[in-house]
N, C-alpha and C positions, 0 to 999 in steps of 0.2 A: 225431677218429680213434677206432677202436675200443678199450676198454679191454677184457680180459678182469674186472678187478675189478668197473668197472663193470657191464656188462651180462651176465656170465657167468652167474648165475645165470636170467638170462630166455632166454636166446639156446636155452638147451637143450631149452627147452620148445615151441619153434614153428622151424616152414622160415625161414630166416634168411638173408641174406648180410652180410656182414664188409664193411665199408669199399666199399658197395659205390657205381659211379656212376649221378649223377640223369640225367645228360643224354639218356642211350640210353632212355629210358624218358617224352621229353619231345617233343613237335612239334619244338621249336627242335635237338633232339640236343647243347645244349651244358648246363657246368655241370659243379662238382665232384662229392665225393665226400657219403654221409651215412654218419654211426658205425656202424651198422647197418638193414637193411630189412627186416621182418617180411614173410613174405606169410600171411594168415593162410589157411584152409583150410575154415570154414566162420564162420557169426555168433558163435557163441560166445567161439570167439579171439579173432576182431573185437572184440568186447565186450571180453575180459580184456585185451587187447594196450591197449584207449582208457583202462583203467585208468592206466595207467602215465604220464599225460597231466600229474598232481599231482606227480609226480618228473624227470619229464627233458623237454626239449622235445620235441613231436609234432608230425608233419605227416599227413595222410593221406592221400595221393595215387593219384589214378583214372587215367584215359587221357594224362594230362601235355600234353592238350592246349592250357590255358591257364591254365601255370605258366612263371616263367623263377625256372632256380638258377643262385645264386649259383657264380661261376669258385670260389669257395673250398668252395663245397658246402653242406652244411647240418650243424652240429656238433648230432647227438641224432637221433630216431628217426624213419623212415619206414616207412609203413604203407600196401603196395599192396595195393591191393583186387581186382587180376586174377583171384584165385583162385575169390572169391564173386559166381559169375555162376549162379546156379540159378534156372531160371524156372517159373512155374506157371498154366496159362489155366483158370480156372473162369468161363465162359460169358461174360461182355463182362468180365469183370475178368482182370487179369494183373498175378499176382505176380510182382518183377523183385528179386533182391537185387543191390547196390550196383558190383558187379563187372561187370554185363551189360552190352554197347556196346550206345548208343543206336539205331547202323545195324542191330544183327541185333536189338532190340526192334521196331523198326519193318517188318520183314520176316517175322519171327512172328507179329507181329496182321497181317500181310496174308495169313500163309497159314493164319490161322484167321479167314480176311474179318471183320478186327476193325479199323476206321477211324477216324483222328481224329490219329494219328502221322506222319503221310507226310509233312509237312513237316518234319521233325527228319533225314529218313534221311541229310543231311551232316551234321550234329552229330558233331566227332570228340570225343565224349565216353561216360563211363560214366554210367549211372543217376544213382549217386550226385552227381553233380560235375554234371548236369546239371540237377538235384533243386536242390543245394545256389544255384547261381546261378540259375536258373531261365532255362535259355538257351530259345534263341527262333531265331527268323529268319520274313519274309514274314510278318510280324505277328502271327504265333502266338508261344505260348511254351508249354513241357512243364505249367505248372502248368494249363494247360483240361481237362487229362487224369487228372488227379489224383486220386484219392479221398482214398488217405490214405496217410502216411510214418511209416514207423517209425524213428524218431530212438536215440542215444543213451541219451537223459534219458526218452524217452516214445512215448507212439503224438499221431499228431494228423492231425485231419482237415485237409482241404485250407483252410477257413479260418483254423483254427489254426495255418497254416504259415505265416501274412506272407507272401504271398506281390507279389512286387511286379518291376516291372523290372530286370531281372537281380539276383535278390536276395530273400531267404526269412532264416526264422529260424536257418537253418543254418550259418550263418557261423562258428560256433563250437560248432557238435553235426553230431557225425557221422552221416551218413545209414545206415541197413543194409538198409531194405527196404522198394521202393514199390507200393503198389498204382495198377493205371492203370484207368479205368474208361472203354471205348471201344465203339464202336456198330456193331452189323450191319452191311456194305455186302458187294456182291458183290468178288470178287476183281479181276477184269478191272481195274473202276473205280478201288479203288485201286492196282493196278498201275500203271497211266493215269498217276495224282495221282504215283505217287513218283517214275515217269521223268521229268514235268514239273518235280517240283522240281530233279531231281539235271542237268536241264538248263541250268535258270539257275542254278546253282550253277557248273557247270564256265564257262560264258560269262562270271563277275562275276568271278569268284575266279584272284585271280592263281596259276601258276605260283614254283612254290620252298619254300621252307620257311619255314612262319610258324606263329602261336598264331591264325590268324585276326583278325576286328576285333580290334584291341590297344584302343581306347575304344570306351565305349558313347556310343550315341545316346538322352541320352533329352530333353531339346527342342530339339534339334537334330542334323545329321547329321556326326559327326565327321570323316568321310572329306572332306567339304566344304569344312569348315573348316581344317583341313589343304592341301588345293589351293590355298583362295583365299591362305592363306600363302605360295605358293609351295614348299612344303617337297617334293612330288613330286618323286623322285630323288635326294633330300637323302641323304648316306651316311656314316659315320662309322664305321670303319674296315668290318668286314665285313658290318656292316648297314643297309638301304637303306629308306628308305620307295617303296613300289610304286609307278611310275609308271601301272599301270592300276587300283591300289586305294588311295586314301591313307592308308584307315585300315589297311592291312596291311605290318610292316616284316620285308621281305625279306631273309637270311642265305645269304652264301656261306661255303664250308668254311673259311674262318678266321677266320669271326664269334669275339668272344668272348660269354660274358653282360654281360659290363662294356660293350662297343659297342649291343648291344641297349638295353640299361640307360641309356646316357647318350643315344642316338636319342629315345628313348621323351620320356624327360625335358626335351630340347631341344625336341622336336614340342610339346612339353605347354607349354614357355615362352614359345614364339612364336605359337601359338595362343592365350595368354593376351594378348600383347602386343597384339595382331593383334583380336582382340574385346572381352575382359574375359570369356571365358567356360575356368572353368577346367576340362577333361575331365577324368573319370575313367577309370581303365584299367579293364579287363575281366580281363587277365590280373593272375595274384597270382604272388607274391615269395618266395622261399625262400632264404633265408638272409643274407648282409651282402654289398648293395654300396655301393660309394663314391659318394656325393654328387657332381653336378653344378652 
């Protein structure tokens, strides 16, 4: 909860909200509250707000597309990045700071016929967060596109990002600004390539509210492994694993985070039992839930 002792002295310096909640700001829409949320307004804030990271807990949170908070919220600080979405196209490069949605990145390199994006245009993520895991789909991933990221700590070029299957060195340094380096093509063509994607996207992708894949695939297909468990349909109190996606778990309006949260963890124990192969999640954790 907010203290003015606490954070009074910061609060007055930056756009803030008081006690404000995570869940409206998240795919899942559930989840408490955090002590406060900065939004910062350009990089620099950004920067002085990550300062504060050595004193209180920090979170940095982009599109909340594959985050689940905690029913009790998260006790210390939240840091949305909505504000800093400024973009810059110098000739096949495009500067994106951390705040820019992935869809409208890939709809500006198509209207400066700049291609190599068009499979990201479902990606419900920001730059940064997309930067940070290095999401993917249809075999591609964000890091082919990459030149270079400007971190917290440093600039670094695309080898020096680790970049690797959902996962870079960013795990724990915050992204502010990427450069993407994408190639000539005529318009039409990629207009073509994004309708195609955003087609099989709507044909695979269940209906309702989710974080998306909740595990990664990476030598094997989690949604698979899941069905052959039988877990399809499986539900615990307001959330359900997808009977048309297994690796996607579905939320009616009285999901809480804790129902999500024990799903997740049962899918994860019976899929353990069931092969010996233990998945990891995709989506990350904000704040204390209760063990299952």
């Amino acid at each position: 909860m907010y203290s003015e002792q606490k954070y009074g002295a910061i609060t007055k310096n930056f756009k803030h909200a008081i006690n404000e909640n995570l869940g409206k700001y998240t795919s899942y829409g559930v989840g408490g509250n955090c002590d406060v949320m900065f939004f910062p307004e350009n990089l620099s804030q950004f920067k002085q707000l990550l300062t504060l990271k050595k004193d209180f807990p920090v979170f940095v949170l982009g599109n909340g597309s594959d985050v689940l908070v905690s029913d009790d919220g998260f006790h210390g600080i939240v840091i949305n990045t909505s504000l800093l979405n400024k973009v810059v196209v110098k000739g096949n490069l495009i500067k994106a700071e951390c705040g820019v949605k992935i869809s409208d990145l890939v709809k500006l390199a198509r209207d400066n016929s700049l291609s190599g994006l068009e499979f990201a245009v479902g990606i419900p993520a920001f730059v940064g967060g997309a930067v940070c895991m290095n999401a993917g789909c249809f075999n591609k991933s964000v890091s082919s596109c990459i030149a270079y990221v400007v971190g917290e700590n440093g600039v670094y070029n695309n080898k020096n990002c680790n970049f690797d299957y959902r996962s870079s060195r960013f795990s724990e340094e915050a992204v502010l600004e990427v450069g993407f380096v994408l190639k000539s093509w005529d318009y039409d063509t990629i207009t073509a390539k994004i309708e195609h994607y955003k087609k099989i996207r709507q044909v695979k992708s269940p209906k309702g509210k989710s974080c998306g894949s909740v595990f990664k695939n990476e030598d094997y297909f989690a949604g698979k492994l899941i069905d052959e468990a039988g877990l399809k349909g499986y539900t615990i109190g307001g959330a359900t694993v997808s009977v048309k996606h297994a690796n996607y778990v579905i939320t009616s309006t009285k999901a809480t985070s804790q129902n999500i949260y024990d799903l997740i963890s049962y899918v994860k124990k019976e899929v353990y039992k069931n092969t010996g192969i233990l998945m990891q999640e995709e989506l990350k954790y904000i704040g204390e839930f209760n063990a299952t």
